[in-house]
C-alpha positions as CSV (number, residue, x, y, z in Angstrom):
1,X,0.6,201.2,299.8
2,X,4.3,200.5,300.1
3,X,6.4,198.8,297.2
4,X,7.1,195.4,297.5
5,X,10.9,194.5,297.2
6,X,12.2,193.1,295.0
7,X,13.5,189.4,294.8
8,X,16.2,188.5,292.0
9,X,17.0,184.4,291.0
10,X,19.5,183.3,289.0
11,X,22.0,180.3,288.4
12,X,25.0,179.3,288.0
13,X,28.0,177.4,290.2
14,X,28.7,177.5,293.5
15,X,32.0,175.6,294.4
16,X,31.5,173.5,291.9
17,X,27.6,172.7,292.4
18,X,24.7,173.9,290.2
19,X,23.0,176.2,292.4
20,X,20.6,178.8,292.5
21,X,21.1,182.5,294.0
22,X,18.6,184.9,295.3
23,X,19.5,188.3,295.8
24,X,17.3,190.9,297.6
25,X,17.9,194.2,299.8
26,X,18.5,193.7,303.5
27,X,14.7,193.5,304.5
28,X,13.9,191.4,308.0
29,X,10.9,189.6,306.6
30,X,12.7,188.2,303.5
31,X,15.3,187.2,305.5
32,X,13.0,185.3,308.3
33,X,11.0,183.8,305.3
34,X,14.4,182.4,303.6
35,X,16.3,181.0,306.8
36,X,12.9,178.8,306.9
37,X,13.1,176.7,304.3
38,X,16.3,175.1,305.9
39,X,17.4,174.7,302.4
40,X,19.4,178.2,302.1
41,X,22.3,179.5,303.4
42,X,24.1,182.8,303.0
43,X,27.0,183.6,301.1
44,X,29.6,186.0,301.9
45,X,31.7,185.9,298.9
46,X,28.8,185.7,296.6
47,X,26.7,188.5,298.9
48,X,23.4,186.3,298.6
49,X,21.6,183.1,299.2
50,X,22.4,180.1,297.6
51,X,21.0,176.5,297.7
52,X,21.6,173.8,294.8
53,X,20.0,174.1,291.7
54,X,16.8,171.7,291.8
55,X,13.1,171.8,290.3
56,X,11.7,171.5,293.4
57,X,14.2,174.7,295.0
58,X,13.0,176.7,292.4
59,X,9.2,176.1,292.5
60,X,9.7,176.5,297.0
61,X,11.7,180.1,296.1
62,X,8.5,180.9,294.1
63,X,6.4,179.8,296.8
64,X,8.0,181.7,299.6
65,X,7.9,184.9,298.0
66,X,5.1,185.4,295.8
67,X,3.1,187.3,298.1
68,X,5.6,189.5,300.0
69,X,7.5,190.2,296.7
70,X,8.5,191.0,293.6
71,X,10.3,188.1,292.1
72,X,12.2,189.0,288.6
73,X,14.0,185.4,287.5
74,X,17.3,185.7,285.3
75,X,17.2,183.7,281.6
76,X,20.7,181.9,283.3
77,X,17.5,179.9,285.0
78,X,16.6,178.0,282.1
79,X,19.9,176.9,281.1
80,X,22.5,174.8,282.5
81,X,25.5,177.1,283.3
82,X,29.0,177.5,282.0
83,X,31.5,175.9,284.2
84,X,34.7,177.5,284.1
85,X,37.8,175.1,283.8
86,X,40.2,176.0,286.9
87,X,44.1,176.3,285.6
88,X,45.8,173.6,286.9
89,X,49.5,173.9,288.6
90,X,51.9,174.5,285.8
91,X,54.7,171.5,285.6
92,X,57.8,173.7,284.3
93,X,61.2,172.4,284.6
94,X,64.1,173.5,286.8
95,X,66.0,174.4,283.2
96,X,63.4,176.6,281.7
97,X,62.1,178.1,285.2
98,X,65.8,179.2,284.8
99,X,64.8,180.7,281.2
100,X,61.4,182.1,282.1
101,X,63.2,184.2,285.0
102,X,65.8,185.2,282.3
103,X,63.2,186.1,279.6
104,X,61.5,188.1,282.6
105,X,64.6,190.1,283.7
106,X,65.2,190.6,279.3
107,X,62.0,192.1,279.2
108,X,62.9,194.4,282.3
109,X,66.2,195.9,280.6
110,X,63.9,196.5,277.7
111,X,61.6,198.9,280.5
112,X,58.1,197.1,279.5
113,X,55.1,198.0,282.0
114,X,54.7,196.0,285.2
115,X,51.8,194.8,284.1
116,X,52.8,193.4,280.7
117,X,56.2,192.0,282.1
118,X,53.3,190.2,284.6
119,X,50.8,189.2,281.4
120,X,54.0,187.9,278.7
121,X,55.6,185.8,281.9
122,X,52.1,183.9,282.1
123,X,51.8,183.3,278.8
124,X,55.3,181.8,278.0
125,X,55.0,179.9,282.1
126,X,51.5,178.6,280.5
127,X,53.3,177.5,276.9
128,X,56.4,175.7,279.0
129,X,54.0,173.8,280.8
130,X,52.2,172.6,277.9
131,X,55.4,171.8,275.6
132,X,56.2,169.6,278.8
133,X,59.2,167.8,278.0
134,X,60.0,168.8,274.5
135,X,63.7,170.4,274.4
136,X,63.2,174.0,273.4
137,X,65.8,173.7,270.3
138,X,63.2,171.2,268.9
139,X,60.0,173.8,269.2
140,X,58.0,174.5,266.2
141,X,55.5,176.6,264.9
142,X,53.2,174.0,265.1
143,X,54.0,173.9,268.7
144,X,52.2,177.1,269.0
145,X,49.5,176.3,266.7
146,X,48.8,173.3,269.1
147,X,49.0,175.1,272.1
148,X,46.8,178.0,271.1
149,X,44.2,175.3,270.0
150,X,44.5,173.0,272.8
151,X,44.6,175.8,275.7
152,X,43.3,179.2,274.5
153,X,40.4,177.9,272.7
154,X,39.1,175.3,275.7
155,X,39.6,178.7,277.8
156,X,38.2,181.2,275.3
157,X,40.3,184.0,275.9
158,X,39.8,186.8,273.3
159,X,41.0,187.4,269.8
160,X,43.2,190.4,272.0
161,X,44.6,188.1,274.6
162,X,45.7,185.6,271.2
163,X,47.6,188.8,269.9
164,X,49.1,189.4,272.8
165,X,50.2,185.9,273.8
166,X,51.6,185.7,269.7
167,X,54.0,189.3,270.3
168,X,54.8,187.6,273.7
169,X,56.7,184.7,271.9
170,X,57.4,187.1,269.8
171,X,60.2,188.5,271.9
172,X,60.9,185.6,273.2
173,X,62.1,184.0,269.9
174,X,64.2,186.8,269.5
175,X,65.5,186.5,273.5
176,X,66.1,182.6,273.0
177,X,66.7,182.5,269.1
178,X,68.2,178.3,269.3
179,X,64.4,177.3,268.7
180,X,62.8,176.2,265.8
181,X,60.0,178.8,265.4
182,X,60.1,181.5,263.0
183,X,59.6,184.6,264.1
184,X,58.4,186.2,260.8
185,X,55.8,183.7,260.3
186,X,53.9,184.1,263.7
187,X,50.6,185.6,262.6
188,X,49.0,187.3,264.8
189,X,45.0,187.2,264.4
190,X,43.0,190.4,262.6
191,X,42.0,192.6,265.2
192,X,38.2,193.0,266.7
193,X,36.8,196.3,265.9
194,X,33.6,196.1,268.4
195,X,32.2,199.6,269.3
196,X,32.1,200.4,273.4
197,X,29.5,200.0,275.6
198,X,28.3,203.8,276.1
199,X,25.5,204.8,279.1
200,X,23.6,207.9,278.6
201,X,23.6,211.0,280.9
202,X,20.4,209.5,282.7
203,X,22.2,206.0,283.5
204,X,24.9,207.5,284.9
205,X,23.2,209.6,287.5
206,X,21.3,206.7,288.1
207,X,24.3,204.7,288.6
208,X,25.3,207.8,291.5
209,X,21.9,207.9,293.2
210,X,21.9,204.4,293.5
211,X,25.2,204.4,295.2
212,X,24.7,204.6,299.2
213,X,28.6,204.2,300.1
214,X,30.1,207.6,300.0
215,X,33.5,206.6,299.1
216,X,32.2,204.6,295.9
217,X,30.2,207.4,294.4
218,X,33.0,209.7,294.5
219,X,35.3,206.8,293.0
220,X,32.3,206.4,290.3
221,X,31.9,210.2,290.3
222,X,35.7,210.3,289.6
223,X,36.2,208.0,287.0
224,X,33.3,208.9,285.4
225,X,33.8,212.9,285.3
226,X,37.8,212.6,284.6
227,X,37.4,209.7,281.7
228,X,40.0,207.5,284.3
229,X,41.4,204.0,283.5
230,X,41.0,201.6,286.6
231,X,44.5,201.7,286.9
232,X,45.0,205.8,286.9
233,X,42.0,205.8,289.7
234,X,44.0,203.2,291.5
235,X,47.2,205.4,291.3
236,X,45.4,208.6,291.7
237,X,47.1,210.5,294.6
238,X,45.9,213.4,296.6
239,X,48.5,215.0,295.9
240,X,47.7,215.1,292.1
241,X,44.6,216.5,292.7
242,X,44.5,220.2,292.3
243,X,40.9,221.6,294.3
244,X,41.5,225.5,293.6
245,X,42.3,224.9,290.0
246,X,40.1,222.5,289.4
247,X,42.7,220.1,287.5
248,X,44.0,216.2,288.0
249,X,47.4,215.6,286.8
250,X,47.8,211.9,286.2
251,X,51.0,210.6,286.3
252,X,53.2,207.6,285.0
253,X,49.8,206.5,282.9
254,X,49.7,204.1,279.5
255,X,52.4,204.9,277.4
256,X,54.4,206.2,280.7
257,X,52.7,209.7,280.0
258,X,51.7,212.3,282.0
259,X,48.7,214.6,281.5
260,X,46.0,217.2,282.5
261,X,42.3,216.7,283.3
262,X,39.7,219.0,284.2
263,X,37.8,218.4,287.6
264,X,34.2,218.9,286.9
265,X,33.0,221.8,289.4
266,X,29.6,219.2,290.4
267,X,32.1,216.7,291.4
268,X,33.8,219.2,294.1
269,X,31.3,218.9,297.2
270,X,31.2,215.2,296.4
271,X,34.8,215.0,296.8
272,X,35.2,217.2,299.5
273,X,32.8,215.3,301.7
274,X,34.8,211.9,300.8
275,X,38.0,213.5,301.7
276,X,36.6,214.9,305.4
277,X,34.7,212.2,306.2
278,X,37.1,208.9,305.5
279,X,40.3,210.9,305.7
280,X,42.8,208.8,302.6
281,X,46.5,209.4,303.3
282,X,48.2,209.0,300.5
283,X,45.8,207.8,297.8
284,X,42.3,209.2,297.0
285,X,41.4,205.8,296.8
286,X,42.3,203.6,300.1
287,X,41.0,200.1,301.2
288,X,43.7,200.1,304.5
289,X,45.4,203.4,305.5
290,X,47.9,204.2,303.0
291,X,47.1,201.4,300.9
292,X,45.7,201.7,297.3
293,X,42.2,200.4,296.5
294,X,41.9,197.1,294.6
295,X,40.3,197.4,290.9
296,X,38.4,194.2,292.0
297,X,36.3,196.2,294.4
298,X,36.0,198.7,292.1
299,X,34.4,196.4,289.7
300,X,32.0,194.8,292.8
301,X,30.8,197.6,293.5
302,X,29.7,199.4,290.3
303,X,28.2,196.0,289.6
304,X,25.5,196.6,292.7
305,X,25.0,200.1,291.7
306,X,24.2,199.4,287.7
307,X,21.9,196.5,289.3
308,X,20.2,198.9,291.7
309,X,19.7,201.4,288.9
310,X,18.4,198.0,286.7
311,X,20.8,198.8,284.2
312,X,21.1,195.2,282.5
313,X,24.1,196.7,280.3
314,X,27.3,195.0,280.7
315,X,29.0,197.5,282.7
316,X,32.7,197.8,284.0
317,X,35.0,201.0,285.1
318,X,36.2,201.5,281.1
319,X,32.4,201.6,280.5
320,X,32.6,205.2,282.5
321,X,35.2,206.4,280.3
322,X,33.7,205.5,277.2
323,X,30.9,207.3,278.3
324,X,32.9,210.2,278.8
325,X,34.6,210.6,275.8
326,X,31.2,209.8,273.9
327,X,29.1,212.5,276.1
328,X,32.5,214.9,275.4
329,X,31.7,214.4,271.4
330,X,28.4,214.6,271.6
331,X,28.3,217.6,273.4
332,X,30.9,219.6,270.4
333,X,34.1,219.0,272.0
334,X,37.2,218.6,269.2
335,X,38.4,215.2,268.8
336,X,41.8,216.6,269.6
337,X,41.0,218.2,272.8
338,X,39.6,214.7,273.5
339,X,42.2,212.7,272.5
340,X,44.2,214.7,275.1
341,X,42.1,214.1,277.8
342,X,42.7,210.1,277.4
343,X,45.8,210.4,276.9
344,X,45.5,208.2,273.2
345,X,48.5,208.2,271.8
346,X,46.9,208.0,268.7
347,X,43.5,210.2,267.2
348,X,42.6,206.6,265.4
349,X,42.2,205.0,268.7
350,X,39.6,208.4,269.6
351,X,38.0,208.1,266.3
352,X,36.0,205.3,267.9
353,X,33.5,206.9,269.7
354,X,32.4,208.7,266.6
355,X,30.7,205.7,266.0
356,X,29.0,205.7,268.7
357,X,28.2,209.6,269.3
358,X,24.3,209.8,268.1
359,X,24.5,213.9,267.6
360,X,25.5,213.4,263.9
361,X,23.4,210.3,263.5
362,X,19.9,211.3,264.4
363,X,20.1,214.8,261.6
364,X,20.2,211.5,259.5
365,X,16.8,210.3,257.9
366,X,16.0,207.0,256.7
367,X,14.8,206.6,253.9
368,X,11.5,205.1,254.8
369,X,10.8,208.5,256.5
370,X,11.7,210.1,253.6
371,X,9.8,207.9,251.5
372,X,6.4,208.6,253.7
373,X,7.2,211.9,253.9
374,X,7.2,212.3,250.1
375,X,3.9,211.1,250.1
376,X,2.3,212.7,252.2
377,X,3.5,215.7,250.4
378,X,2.1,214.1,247.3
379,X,-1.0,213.1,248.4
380,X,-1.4,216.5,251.0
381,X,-2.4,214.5,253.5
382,X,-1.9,216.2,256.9
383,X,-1.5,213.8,259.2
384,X,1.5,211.1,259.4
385,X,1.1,208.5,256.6
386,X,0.3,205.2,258.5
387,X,2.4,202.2,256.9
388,X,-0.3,199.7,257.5
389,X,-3.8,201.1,256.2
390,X,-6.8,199.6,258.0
391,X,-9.2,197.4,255.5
């Protein structure tokens, strides 16, 4: 007997709307049955059906498919869904456009990343919009205060996007210093110390079976086998990969450092089929000829392959690399040699993952098995001491 398919529901908002999705595999006969409710219709940016979120949709999705499939319905269901608050056109002043272009071409001369030059210019555009008309010579601390309470809390960026929005006005206090805001006295918030997402051995291969498109299990296979950031995969060059020797050299990484990897030998044929059969240029990962991938369809993708290989873990690219440096501990590799193959500047920022490594944790015993244990001993009983006798 063959296995039914599988049928997924969910919710959430579709421009704006309360809808529902269904997902499934391309199958004819889901398709057929879907188009005839007349109440459907396909999505390409979403990749599924969608119709608006009513009692009676949800009871005719259950009705359609209960005897050609197998329908699995998400808690998001039950609940009415998060909107998220679009950002608005920022209202900024001729005279401080003029500063925020300045502060931008300060923060050049002082050779900060692209991408933080790209995430400090957004915060400070998004605090000159808010001030609105208030003179910069009269800002405040309490300017901040209000802005951080009255935009980053409605938007619930992290406590790490607060710290780095607080050392953005940080230097720019010290670029424009005629304001009233003390520098000193900017606190930034204590930092979250959350331990990583890690997938074991047998997720990840399930992740790679699951993952039909031949150029996104190498780029899974890559990232995943050389411990990658999202943005060293995107900037991976052929070039920089070294077959015969079996070694990556990433370049220009975080910290503007450059270092070795290791290419595992598995991940050779993989790679080698990629390369003859879509033929990159210049990058090992290309959307368009000679044109670097985009980490958004990195992300997409790995998304349908953790859902094909039901892994309900939240899992992104730096979910890969956590599990490679975690699999590297757990299997006796130095926390040195590791630290190198990240490329951490610093073994505290490596000394993570010994809290989640579980080689060193399972030779520990609880104390309730060593409490049954003892008696059992004392008793010399020979079977496992049950903790709930029968009467």
């Amino acid at each position: 007997m063959d296995t039914l398919p599988t049928v997924n529901i969910k919710r959430g908002y579709f421009k704006n709307e309360d809808s529902l999705f269904v997902y499934f595999k391309y199958n004819d006969q889901l398709i057929s049955k879907i188009k005839s409710t007349k109440v459907y219709h396909w999505s390409i940016s979403e990749r599924c059906w969608h119709t608006p979120y009513t009692n009676h949709h949800l009871e005719l999705t259950n009705q359609i498919f209960a005897s050609i499939a197998v329908i699995t319905i998400d808690q998001s269901v039950y609940k009415l869904p998060t909107k998220s608050i679009k950002k608005q056109k920022r209202v900024i002043s001729e005279g401080n456009k003029k500063i925020i272009r300045s502060y931008v071409s300060y923060l050049r001369g002082k050779r900060y990343s692209k991408s933080t030059i790209k995430t400090y210019f957004s915060f400070i555009a998004d605090f000159f919009d808010f001030i609105n008309h208030i003179p910069l010579e009269a800002l405040t601390n309490r300017d901040v205060e209000l802005f951080i309470e009255n935009v980053f809390i409605p938007r619930r960026y992290s406590i790490s996007t607060h710290r780095q929005f607080i050392s953005a006005m940080k230097l720019f206090v010290t670029f424009y210093p005629d304001t009233k805001i003390d520098n000193l006295t900017l606190d930034r918030p204590k930092k979250s110390y959350l331990l990583p997402t890690v997938l074991s051995n047998e997720e990840i291969i399930n992740i790679l079976r699951c993952t039909k498109n031949l150029k996104h299990r190498a780029i899974i296979a890559m990232i995943y086998s050389a411990g990658l950031r999202i943005s060293e995969l995107i900037n991976l060059q052929l070039s920089q990969i070294d077959i015969q020797r079996r070694q990556i050299i990433v370049k220009s990484s975080k910290g503007r450092k450059d270092r070795n990897i290791i290419l595992a030998k598995s991940c050779i044929p993989l790679i080698l089929n990629y390369l003859n059969t879509y033929k990159p240029n210049i990058f090992f990962a290309e959307g368009k000829p000679s044109e670097k991938y985009s980490p958004e369809s990195v992300r997409a993708f790995l998304k349908r392959s953790c859902n094909a290989a039901h892994i309900t873990k939240k899992v992104t690219p730096h979910t890969l690399r956590h599990s490679y440096a975690t699999h590297l501990l757990e299997n006796g590799i130095d926390l040195r040699y590791i630290q190198e193959l990240l490329g951490h500047a610093k073994p505290e920022t490596t000394m993570i993952y010994t809290h989640v490594s579980k080689k060193d944790l399972l030779k520990i015993e609880s104390p309730l098995d060593v409490a049954v244990k003892k008696i059992a001993l004392d008793t010399n009983k020979q079977n496992t001491t049950r903790l709930i006798e029968p009467y």
